[in-house]
Every structure is written in C-alpha cells, then in structure tokens.
N, C-alpha and C positions, 0 to 999 in steps of 0.2 A: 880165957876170960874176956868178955866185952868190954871195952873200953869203955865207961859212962861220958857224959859231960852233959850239960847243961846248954841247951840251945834257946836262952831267953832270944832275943830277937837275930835276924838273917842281918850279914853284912852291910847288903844292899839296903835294908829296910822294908823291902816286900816280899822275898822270898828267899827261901835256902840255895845254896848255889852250892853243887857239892862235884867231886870227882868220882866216876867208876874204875874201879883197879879189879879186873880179871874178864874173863869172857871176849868173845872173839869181837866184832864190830853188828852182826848181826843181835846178839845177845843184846849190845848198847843202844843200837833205835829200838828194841824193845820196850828197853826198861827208862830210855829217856821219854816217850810216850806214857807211860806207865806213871811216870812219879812224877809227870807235871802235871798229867789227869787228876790224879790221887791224894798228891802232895804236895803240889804246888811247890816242885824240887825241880832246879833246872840243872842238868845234868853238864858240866862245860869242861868237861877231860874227860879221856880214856885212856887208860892204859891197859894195852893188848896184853893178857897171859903170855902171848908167845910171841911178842914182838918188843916188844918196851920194860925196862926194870926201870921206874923212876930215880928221877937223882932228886926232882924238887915235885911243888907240890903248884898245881896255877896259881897265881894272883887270885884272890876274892873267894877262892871256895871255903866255904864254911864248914865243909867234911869231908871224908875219903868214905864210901862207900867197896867195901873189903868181898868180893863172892870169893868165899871159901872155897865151894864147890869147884869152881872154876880157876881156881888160881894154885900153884906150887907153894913148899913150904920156901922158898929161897925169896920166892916172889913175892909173896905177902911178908917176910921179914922185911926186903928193903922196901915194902911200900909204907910201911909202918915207920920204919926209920925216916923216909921222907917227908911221914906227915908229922912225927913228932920236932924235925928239926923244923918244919916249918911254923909249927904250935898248932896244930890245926887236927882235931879230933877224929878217930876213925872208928866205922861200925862194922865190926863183921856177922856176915849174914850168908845168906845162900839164894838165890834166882828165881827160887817160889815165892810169890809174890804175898801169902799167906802168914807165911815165915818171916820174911821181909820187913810185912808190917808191923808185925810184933817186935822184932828188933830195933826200927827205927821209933816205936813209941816208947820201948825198954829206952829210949838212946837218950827219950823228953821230947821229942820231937811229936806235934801235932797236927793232924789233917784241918787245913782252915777251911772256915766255911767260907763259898764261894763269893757270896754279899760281901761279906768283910774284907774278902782278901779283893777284889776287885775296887771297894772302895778306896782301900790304903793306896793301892796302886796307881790311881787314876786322881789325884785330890782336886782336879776339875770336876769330875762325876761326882766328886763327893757333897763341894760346894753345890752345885745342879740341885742335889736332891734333897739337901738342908733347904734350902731357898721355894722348891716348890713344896714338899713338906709345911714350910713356914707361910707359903700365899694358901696351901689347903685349910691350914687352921683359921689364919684369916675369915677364909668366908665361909666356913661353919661357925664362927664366931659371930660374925656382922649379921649371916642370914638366917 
C-alpha cells in the first residue's frame, strides 16, 4: 500500500526536499534533474540499493522517495523504518517517470507553475514586479 500524507507546503517554504532510497548513482542524476525540471523536487540524499541501508533519514527532507523496482525487500523495510522514526513520509514508486508522476500526485504533491514558484523564491523579484505592475497602471491611468 502507498503511504498517503499531505504535503500542504515544503519545509523550506519554496520547495519539496526529498531523499532517493534505491538505484545506483547514475539512476540518481537522472531523476534529480528530472524532478527539479518537473517538480520543482530537490533531491538531497541517496541511498545506494547496494551500498547503504539507512539508519536516519537527512535533516529537511520532506520525503523519502522509495524505487520499488530498484530496491530489495530488506532494503525498503529499513528505509521505511528510517523514515517513520524520523516522521517524515515516503512514496513508493518505480523509475518511469510516467509512473512516478502519478504516484507523487496520488502522494498530494503538485507540479508548480514556474511564475509562482520562481516568485515565492525570490521575494525581491516579487517586490520588482508589484512595483512596476503598479507604475504600468499608473500611466494607463494618468495617459
């Protein structure tokens, strides 16, 4: 069964920070490209299939990303164990990207639009564009 949870806002406040548990290191630059392209998911652990059983979970991630496909049953028990003791929710899924997406939108998790998310980020940019916003109506106004 998928673990559900509700992912109203990211730790950080601008975006999800999550762990990869399974797949080798080439798998990982795949899909940390992938999911900060897509989802604006920044990828800040890995735990190797065949190198690593987690005891903890990082500081700040807001989930454990679980590839089925690529991972053992021993291995996804204690990665699970690691994320429940750390409180921190995990989705399993599998490496097609397809697949993937539907899991982490099952998870409540949503693709931000790029405007929005680039504003939150940056609340200089944000101000900038209120303010010139605010001098365009201005002078559609006075002219």
């Amino acid at each position: 069964a998928r673990r559900r949870s509700t992912f109203a806002e990211p730790r950080n406040g601008y975006y999800y920070a999550g762990v990869l548990a399974g797949g080798p290191a080439d798998i990982f630059r795949e899909l940390t490209e992938y999911l900060w392209t897509e989802w604006k998911i920044e990828l800040v652990g890995h735990f190797d299939y065949e190198r690593q059983v987690p005891s903890t979970i990082p500081r700040g991630a807001d989930f454990v990303l679980i590839l089925t496909d690529m991972a053992g049953h021993s291995f996804e028990a204690s990665v699970r164990a690691a994320a429940e003791r750390a409180g921190v929710p995990y989705i399993r899924t599998v490496r097609k990207t397809a697949t993937m997406d539907k899991n982490l939108e099952t998870a409540g998790l949503s693709r931000p639009r790029l405007h929005q998310f680039e504003t939150q980020r940056n609340g200089a940019e944000k101000i900038g564009t209120l303010a010139l916003e605010a001098l365009l109506a201005s002078c559609i106004l006075s002219g």
